[in-house]
C-alpha positions as CSV (number, residue, x, y, z in Angstrom):
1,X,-2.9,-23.8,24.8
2,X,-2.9,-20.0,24.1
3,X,0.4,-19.1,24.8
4,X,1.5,-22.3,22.5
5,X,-0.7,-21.1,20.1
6,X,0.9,-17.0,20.9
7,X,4.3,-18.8,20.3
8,X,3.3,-20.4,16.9
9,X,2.1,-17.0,16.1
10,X,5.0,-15.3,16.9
11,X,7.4,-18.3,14.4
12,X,5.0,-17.6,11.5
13,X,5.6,-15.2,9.2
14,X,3.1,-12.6,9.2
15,X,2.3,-13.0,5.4
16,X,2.1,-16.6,6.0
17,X,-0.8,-16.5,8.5
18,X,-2.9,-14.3,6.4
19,X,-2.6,-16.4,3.1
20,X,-3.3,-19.7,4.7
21,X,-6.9,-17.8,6.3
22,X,-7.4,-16.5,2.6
23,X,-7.1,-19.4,0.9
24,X,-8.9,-21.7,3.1
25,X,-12.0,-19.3,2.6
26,X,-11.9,-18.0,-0.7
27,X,-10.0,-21.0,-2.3
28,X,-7.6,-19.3,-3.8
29,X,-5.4,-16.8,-3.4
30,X,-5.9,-13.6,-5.6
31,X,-3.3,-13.5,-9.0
32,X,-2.7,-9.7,-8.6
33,X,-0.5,-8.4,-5.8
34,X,-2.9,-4.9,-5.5
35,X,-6.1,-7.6,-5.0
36,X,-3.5,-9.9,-2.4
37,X,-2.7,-7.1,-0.3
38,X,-6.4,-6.2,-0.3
39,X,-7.2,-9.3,1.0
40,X,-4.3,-9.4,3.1
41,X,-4.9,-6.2,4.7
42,X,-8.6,-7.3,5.0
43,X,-7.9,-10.2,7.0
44,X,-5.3,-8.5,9.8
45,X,-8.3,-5.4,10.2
46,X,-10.9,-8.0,10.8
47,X,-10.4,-11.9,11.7
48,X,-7.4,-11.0,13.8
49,X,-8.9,-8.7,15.9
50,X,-11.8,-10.9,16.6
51,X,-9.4,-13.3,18.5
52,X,-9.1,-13.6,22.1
53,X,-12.4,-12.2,23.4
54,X,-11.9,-11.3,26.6
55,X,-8.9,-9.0,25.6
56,X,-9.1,-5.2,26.3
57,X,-8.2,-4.5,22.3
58,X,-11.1,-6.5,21.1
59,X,-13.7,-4.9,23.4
60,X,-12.6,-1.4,22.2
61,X,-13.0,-2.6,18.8
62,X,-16.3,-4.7,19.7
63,X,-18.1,-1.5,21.2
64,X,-17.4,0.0,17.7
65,X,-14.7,2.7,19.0
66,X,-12.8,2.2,15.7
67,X,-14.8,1.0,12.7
68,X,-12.8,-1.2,10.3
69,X,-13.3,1.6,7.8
70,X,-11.8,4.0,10.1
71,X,-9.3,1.4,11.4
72,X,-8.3,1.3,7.4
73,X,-8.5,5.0,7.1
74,X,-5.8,5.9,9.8
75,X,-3.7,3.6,8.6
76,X,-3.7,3.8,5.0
77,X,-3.3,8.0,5.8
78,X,-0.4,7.2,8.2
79,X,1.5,4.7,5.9
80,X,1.1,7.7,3.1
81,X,2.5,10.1,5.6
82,X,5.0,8.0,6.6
83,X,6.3,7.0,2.9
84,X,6.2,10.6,1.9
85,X,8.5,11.5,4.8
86,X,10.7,9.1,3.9
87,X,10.7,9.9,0.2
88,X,11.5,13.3,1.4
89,X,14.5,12.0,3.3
90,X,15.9,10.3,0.5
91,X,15.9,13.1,-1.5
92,X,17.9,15.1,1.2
93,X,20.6,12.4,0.6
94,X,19.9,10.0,3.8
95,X,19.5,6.6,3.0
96,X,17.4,4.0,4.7
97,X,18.9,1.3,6.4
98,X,16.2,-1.5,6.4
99,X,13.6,-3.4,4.6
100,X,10.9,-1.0,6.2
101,X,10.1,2.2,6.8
102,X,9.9,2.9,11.2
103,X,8.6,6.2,12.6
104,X,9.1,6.9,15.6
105,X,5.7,6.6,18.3
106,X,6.1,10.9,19.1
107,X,5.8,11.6,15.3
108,X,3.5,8.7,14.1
109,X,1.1,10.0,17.5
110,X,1.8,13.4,17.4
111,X,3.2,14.8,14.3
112,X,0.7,12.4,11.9
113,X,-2.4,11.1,13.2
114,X,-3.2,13.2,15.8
115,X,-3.6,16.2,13.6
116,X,-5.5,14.1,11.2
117,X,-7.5,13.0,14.2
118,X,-8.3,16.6,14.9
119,X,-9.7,17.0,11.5
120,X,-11.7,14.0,10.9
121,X,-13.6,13.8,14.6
122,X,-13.6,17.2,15.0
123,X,-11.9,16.7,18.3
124,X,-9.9,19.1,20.1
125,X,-5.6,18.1,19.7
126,X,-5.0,17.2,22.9
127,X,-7.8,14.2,23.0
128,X,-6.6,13.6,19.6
129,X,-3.5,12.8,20.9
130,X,-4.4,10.4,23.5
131,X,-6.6,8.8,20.9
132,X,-4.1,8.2,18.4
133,X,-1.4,6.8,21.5
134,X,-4.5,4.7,22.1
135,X,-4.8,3.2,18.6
136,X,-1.4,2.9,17.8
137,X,-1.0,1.0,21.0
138,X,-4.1,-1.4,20.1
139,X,-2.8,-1.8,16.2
140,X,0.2,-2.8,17.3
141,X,-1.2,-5.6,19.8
142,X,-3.9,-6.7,17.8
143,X,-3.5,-6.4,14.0
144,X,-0.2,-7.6,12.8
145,X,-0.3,-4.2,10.4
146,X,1.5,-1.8,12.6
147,X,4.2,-3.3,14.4
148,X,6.8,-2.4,16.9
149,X,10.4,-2.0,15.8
150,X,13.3,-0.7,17.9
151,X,12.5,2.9,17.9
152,X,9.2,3.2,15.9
153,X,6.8,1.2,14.3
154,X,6.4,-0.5,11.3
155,X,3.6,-0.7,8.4
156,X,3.7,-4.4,8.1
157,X,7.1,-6.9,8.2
158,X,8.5,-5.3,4.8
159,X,8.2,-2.2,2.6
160,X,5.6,-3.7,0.5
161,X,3.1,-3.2,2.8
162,X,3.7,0.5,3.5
163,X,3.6,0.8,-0.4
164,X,0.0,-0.6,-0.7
165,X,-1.3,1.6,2.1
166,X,0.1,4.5,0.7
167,X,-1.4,3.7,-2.7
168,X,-4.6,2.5,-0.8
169,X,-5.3,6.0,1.2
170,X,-4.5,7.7,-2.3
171,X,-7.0,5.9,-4.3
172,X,-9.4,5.7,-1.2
173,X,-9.4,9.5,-1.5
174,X,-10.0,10.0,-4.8
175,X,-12.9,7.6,-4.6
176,X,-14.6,9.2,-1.8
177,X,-13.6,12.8,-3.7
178,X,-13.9,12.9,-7.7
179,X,-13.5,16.7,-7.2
180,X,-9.7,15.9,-6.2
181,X,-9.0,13.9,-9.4
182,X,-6.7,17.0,-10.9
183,X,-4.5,16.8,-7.7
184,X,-4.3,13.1,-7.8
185,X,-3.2,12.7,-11.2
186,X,-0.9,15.6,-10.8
187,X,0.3,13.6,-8.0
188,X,0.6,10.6,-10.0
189,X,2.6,12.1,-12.9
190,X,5.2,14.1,-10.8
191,X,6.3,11.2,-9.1
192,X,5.7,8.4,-11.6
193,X,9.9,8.5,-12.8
194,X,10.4,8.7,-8.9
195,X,11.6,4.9,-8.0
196,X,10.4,5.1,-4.3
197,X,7.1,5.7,-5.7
């Protein structure tokens, strides 16, 4: 029965899976697409990972190694990272090829989180590192959000999803600092004629 239900899993759209969860708990499905991809995002960091108990992901996440905030945190900065580099690239002429955005494990590990890692635990690099390998590796098992692609990973099945992280770790930030509001809407006015953004 598990690796039938694995193979339905794999058939259904990711989006699908999500809004059929949401709306049989809240429902309804929410109207605006910010409040959707809230939700969305809300159920792939929590019910997901809750499945299959016995599973090495879920017992990391179980003895509280990554809180769901944090979970959200390193996401929502990676997918900012990620959509800046690629905003970056676009403006130095090369065009994307697909419906998503993939970076490659050695710069989404190394290059991105790790250094963020660093910061935010006040770990030394090299165990943030092997910390970031390690949740990139369980993300991509366990919550649908990161996802492997040839060469890289993914934030979610299509741009969309990289655009409401990005926005998410933005407005996240300014929450958490008021001080930063300047910067942000600085931020926000220098790129609002920029399409990508």
């Amino acid at each position: 029965a598990g690796s039938e239900l694995l193979q339905e899993r794999v058939k259904t759209p990711l989006m699908v899976w999500p809004a059929t969860l949401i709306d049989s708990t809240d429902c309804e499905l929410p109207e605006q697409r910010a409040e959707l991809y809230n939700a969305y995002t809300e159920v792939l960091l929590g019910e997901r990972l809750k499945e299959e108990e016995g599973a090495e992901a879920a017992k990391m996440l179980r003895e509280d190694r990554w809180p769901k905030n944090d979970r959200r945190l390193y996401l929502t900065y990676a997918a900012f990272k990620a959509h800046q580099a690629a905003a970056e690239q676009q403006m130095a002429g090369k065009k994307r090829e697909r419906a998503v955005v993939v970076v490659n494990e050695h710069d989404l590990a190394g290059a991105i989180l790790a250094p963020f890692l660093e910061s935010y635990l006040s770990m030394p690099l090299p165990k943030a590192r092997d910390e970031a390998r390690a949740f990139i590796q369980v993300m991509a098992e366990r919550s649908g959000i990161l996802q492997a692609q040839p060469g890289g990973y993914s934030f979610g099945d299509h741009l969309t999803v990289q655009e409401f992280l990005a926005a998410s770790y933005r407005v996240d930030n300014l929450r958490a600092d008021p001080d930063r509001r300047a910067a942000y809407l600085a931020f926000l006015r220098e790129r609002a004629g920029q399409s990508w953004w």
